[in-house]
N, C-alpha and C positions, 0 to 999 in steps of 0.2 A: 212904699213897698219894701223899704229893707226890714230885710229878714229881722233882726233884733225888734224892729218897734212892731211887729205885726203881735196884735194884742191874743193872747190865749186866756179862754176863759172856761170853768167846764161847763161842759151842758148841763141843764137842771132837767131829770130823764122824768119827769113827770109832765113838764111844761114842751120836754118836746116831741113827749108822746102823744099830749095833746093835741097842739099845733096841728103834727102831722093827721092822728085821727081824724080833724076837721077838715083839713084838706081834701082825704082821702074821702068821706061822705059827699065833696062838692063832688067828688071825680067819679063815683059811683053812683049821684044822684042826676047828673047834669041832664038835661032834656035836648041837647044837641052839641054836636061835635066841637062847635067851636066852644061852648060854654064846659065842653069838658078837656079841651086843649089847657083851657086859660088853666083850670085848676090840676090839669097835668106839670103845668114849668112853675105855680106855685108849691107844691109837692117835691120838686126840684128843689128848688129853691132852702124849702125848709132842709130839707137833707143836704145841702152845703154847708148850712152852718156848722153841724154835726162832723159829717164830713172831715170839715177843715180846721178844726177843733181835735178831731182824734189825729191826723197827720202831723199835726203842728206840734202837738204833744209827743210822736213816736220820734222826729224826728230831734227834740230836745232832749230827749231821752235818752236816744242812742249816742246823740255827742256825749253825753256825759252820763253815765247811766250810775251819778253815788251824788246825783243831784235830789237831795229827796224831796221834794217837794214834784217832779216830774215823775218820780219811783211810784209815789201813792195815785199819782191822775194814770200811769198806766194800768196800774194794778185798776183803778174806776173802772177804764175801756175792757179794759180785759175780762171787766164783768158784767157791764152794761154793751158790749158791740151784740151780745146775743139778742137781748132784748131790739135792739135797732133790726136787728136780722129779721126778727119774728114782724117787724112793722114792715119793712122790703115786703116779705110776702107775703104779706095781706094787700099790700100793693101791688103786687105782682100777678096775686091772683084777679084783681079786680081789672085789671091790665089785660091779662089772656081772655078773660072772659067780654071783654068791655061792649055793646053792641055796637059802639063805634069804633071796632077794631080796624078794621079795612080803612078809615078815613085817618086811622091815626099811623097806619103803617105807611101810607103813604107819604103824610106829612114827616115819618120819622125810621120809617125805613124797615124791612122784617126782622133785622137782625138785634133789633128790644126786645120782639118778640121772642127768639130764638133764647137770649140771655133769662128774659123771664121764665120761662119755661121749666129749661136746666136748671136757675135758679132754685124755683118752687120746689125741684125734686129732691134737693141738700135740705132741706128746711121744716119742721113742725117744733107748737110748743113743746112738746116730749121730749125732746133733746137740749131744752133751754139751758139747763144744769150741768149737762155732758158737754156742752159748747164752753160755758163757764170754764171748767176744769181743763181742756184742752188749751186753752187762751193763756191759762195761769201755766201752765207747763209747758208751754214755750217761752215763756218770759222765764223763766226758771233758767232755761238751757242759756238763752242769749248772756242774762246774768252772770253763768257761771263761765262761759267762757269771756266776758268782759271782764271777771276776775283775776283770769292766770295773772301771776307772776313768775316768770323766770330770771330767774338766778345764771346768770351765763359772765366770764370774764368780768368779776368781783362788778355787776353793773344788773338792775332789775330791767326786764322788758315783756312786752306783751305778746302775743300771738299775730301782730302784726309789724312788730318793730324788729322780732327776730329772723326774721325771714331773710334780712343782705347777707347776715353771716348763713345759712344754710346757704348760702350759693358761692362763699369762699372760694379761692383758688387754692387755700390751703384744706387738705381732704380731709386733716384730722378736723379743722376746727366746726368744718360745714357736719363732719361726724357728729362733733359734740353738740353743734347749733342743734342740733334737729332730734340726737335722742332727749336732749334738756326739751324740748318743745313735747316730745310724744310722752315724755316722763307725765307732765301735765295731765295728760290724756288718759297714762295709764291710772296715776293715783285718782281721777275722778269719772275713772269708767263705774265705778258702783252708782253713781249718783247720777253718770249722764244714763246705763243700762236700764238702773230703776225709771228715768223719766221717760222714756221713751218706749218701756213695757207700761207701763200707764196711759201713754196715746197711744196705744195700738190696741188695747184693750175698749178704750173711751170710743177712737175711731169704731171700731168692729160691732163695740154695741149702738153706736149711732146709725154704722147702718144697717143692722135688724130693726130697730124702730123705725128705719126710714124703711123698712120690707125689704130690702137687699140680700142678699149672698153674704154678703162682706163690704169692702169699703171701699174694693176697686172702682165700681159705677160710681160711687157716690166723690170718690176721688176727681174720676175727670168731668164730673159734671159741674163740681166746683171750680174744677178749670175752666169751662164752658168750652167743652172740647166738641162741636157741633156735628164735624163734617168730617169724623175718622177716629178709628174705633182700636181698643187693645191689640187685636189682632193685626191692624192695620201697623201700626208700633214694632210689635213683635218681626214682623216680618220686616220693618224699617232696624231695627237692634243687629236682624239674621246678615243683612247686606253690609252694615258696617262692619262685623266680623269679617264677614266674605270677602271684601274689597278693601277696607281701610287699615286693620287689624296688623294686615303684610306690609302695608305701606307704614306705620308705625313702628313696627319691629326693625325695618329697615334703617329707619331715622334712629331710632336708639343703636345702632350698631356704628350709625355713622356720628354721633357725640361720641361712645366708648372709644372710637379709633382718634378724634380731633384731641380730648382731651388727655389720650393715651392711657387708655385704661385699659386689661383685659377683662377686667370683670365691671358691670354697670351697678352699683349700689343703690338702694332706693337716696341715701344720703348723696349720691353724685346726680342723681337725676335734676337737679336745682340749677346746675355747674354747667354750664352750656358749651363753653369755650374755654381752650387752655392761656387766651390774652385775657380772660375775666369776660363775666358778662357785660352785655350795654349796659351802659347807664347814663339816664339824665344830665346833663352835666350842670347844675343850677339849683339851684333852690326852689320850693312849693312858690314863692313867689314870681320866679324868674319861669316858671312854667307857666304860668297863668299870662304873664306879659305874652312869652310866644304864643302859645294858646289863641291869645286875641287877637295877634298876627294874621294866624293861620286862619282861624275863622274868619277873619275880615276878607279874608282874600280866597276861601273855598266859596264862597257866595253871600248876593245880598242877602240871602235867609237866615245866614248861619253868622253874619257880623250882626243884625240886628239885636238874636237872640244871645249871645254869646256876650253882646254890651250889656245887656238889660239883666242877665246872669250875674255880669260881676259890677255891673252899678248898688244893685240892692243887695249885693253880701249874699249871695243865693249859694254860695257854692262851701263848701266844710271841706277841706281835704285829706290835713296833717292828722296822722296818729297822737293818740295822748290818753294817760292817765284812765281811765276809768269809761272809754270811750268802745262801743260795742265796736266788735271788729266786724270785717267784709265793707259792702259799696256797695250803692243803692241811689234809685232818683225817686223821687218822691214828689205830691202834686197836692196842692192846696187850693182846695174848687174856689173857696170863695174869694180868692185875691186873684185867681188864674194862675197862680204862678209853679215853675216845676223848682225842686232843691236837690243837689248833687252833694251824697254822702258819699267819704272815702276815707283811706288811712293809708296816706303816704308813708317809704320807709326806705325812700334813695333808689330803689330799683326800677328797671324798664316798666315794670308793672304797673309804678303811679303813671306813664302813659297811657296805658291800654286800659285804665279804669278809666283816665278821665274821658278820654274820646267814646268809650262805650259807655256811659252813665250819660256823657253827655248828649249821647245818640239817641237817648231814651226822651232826656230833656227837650232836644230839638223834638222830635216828633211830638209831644205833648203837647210845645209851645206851639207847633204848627198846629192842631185840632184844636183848641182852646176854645174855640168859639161857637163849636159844632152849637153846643148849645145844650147837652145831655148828656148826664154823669155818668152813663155808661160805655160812650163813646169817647170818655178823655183817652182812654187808654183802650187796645185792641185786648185781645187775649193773650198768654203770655210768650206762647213762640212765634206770633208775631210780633211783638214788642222787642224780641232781642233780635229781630231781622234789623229791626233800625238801630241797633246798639252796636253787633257785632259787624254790622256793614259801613258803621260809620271810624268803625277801626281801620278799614280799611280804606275808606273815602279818605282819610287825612295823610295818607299814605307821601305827599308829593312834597311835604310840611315834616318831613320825620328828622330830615338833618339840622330842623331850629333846635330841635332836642337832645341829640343823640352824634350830631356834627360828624366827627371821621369813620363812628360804626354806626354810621347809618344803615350800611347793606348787611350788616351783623344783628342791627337791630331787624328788619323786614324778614331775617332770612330767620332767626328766632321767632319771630310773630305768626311767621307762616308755617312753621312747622311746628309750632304749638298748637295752632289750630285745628290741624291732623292730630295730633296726638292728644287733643282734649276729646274727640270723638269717641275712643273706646270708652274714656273713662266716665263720660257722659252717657252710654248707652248702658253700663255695668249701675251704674245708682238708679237705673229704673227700671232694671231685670231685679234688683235688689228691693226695690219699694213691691216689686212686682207678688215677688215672695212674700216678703212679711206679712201685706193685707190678704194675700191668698192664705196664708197658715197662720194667722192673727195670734195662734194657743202657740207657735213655737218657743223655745227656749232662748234664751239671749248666747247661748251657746252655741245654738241650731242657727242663730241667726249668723253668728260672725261665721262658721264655718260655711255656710251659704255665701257670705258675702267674698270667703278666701276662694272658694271653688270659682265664682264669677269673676272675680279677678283673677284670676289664671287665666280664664279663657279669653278675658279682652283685651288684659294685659301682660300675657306670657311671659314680657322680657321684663318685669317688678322682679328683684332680685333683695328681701329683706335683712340680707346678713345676718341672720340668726335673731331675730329682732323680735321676742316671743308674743310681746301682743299684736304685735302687726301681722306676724306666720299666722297667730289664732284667729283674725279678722277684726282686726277693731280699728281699722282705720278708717271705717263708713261714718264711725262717732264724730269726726271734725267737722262732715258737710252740713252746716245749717237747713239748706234746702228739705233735705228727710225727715227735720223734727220741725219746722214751722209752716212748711206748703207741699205736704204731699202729691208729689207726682209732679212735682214744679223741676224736672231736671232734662227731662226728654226735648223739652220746648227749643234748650241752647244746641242740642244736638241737629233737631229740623230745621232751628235759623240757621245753623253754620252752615248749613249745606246750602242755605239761598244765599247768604252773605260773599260766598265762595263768588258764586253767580254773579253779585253785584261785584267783585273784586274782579273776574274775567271781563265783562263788559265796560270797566273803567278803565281798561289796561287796551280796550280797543277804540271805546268811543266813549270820551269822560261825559260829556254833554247832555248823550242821550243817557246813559246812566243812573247822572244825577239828577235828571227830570223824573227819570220814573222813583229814584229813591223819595224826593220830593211830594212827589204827587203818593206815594206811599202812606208818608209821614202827616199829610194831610185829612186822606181818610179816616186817621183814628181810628176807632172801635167801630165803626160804622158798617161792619162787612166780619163774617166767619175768615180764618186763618187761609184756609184754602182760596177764596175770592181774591182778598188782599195780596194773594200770593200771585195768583194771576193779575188781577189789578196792575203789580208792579210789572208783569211781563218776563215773569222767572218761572221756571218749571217747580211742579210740587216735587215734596225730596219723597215722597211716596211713590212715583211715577217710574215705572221700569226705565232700567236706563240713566235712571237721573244720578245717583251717586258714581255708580263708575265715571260717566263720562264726564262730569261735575268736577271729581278728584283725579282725575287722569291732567288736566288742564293744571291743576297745584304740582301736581309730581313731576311731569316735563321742568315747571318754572324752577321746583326745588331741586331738580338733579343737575342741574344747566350751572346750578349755584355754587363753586368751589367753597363749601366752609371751612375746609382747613387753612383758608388763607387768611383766616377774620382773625 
């Protein structure tokens, strides 16, 4: 099972259109339920190997993305996943329709159902082409920003290696770290502007051919957003303004006073503390040792899987050369196995990715066996219930890392947390826009996006910073150009994640059973169930944000930071 020997081959899309065609005839021909079970888990089956084959390849890709020989198999997928899509729903439809629906929902639960559904409604051959083209211009984007090169203190770095020095305790140089990074941004705002008015265009004519408005529906339908609606969001966006917004503002007043600043820069917002921020004190390797520490000893679940992570080389951390930036986990049907992508760069941060990647990991590895490709993974804001809740689960393990600021590092972690939520709530008022006016301007848009950011983040202060005053600081979030509408998700988990951080701080036991049993149901259950399932309140539920974040703000005011 180590990663390096697991063989990667491309699929031959004739042969495994085939294959799957004959499947799909057992599965629509069968003359009783069991006879069309069987050729339901070989249907399966064939879609693994595909599957795991396109994963396998995304993620050698992104380690090194100027390896060409993965450059051309992506660029394959990027043209053949449509085609696989159009085979999904022809499956999908035989599936809704099947006369042994009721026997097979039983055996497998409504919520295929529910996925097929949704599914079917993002999907026809009409759009084969326009999928093509959207696939190829997000590989475009990840490309170019795996490109940067920054020039900073006669030394080249990437978009993830420059990040220690924007957090300097020196204010000129965390200045310069960071207009050298947005410099980046500004000389290839024409090329990120153009790519991204070509998916919103693509988007919007996809879905008039799908009969849509625009590309809202079709957006969270590809999210398989089952059990709550735009409006439901909307009104979820209105209460984090209402309730968190002041709580945020407050916290930035209380870094300007610790680090003694009267004015808060966007360039100082990095800079946490006037001792320096936490940091790791060790090496990507000496993290991993603790790491297996910590895991060994938060439970038998979590030593088993954490072994079996770094037995076979599963895990990619360090930044390097030509290697796509951000953090991600990743899941290979046909080996069962999950792979933890990152790019470490000395700061606190290579913590919080690994436990939260690894949060993703551990739930995967627990559902592995469900036994259905649609249930390895839940839908996407409950996926980062087990990501950002297991940031917090390791909580008790933070001084293997971080040793005398440990309570510098918690009290940063937690009040990051808070202050990810406006900005989380502002990138899907912003998605919100663009597919509602698809024909605006990229000029309409950054000024859209500068207005939204005033309102969620009042106290952003750009020092005269004219592409950032103009709005173009939405260009950095990968999330808006490769998964639309994939931002809202981290805002809903953080507010159950809170939840599970409150109940571990009362009773770890009962907690981590429900986190457990969480991580177990997989995809097997709508966003809403599974949120019940765990025994946390929906962050939809009147009530629930205030009183949710009232319980963080006591812990955070209780916390002297000017002593860190």
């Amino acid at each position: 099972m180590e990663f390096s020997s697991l063989i990667y081959r491309r699929p031959v899309i004739s042969d495994f259109k085939a294959n799957f065609l004959t499947a799909l005839k057992r599965f629509i021909s069968a003359e009783s339920f069991e006879e069309q079970d069987q050729a339901f888990l070989e249907l399966n089956k064939v879609r693994d190997e595909f599957d795991s084959m396109y994963h396998l390849c995304h993620i050698r890709y992104t380690i090194n993305t100027k390896d060409e020989f993965y450059e051309a198999e992506n660029a394959f997928f990027d043209s053949n996943l449509p085609i696989y899509n159009d085979l999904i729903a022809q499956y999908y439809q035989a599936l809704i329709t099947s006369k042994f629906r009721k026997s097979l929902e039983k055996r497998w639960g409504s919520q295929l159902f529910t996925i097929a559904e949704l599914t079917k409604r993002t999907f026809n051959a009409d759009i084969l082409s326009d999928l093509q083209m959207e696939n190829k211009l997000s590989s475009e984007y990840t490309l170019l920003k795996a490109s940067a090169r920054i020039q900073f203190q006669d030394k080249e770095f990437n978009l993830s290696s420059i990040q220690p020095f924007e957090m300097s305790p020196n204010r000129t140089v965390r200045k310069d770290a960071s207009q050298k990074k947005w410099q980046f941004y500004v000389k290839q705002a024409p090329k990120v502007e153009d790519i991204f008015d070509r998916m919103v265009k693509i988007r919007h004519r996809i879905a008039q051919k799908l009969g849509y408005k625009n590309f809202v529906e079709v957006g969270y339908a590809r999210m398989l957003r089952s059990d709550y609606t735009p409006e439901m969001v909307a009104s979820f966006r209105d209460k984090i303004h209402k309730y968190i917004v002041p709580i945020a503002t407050e916290l930035k007043k209380r870094q300007a006073q610790r680090i003694g600043l009267d004015t808060l820069y966007y360039y100082d917002e990095p800079f946490q503390f006037a001792s320096g921020n936490p940091k790791p004190k060790g090496s990507p390797s000496w993290i991993l040792e603790n790491a297996q520490q910590m895991y060994k000893e938060l439970s038998v679940e979590t030593k088993e899987f954490f072994n079996y992570m770094l037995h076979n080389n599963l895990i990619d951390l360090e930044a390097k050369k030509g290697k796509a930036p951000g953090g991600y986990c990743s899941f290979i049907n046909k080996y069962q196995t999950p792979f933890i992508f990152s790019n470490f760069n000395g700061t606190s941060g290579d913590i919080d990715v690994l436990t939260h990647e690894a949060g993703h990991a551990f739930q995967v590895f627990c559902s592995r066996d469900i036994g259905l490709n649609e249930y390895n993974w839940p839908t996407f804001e409950a996926c980062e219930i087990h990501s950002m809740s297991m940031e917090f689960f390791t909580w008790p393990w933070m001084e293997l890392f971080f040793k005398e600021e440990t309570e510098k590092y918690k009290f940063a972690h937690l009040s990051s947390s808070i202050l990810f939520l406006p900005y989380g709530v502002a990138i899907d008022e912003f998605q919100h826009f663009v597919y509602e006016f698809p024909n605006a301007t990229t000029q309409e848009r950054n000024q859209k996006w500068r207005e939204i950011e005033k309102k969620y983040m009042p106290y952003r202060n750009y020092d005269g910073n004219e592409f950032l005053e103009n709005g173009g600081a939405w260009q950095r979030q990968r999330h808006i150009f490769g998964r639309p509408f994939y931002y809202i998700d981290y805002a809903l988990a953080q507010i159950c994640a809170f939840q599970f951080w409150s109940k571990d701080q009362q009773h770890h036991q009962t907690a981590w059973a429900d986190y457990v049993k969480l991580c177990k149901a997989g995809g097997s259950q709508s966003f809403l169930k599974l949120v019940d399932l765990a025994n946390l309140r929906s962050p939809f539920e009147e009530g629930c944000i205030e009183q949710t974040v009232e319980v963080i703000k006591q812990h955070l005011d209780k916390m002297d930071d000017r002593s860190f």
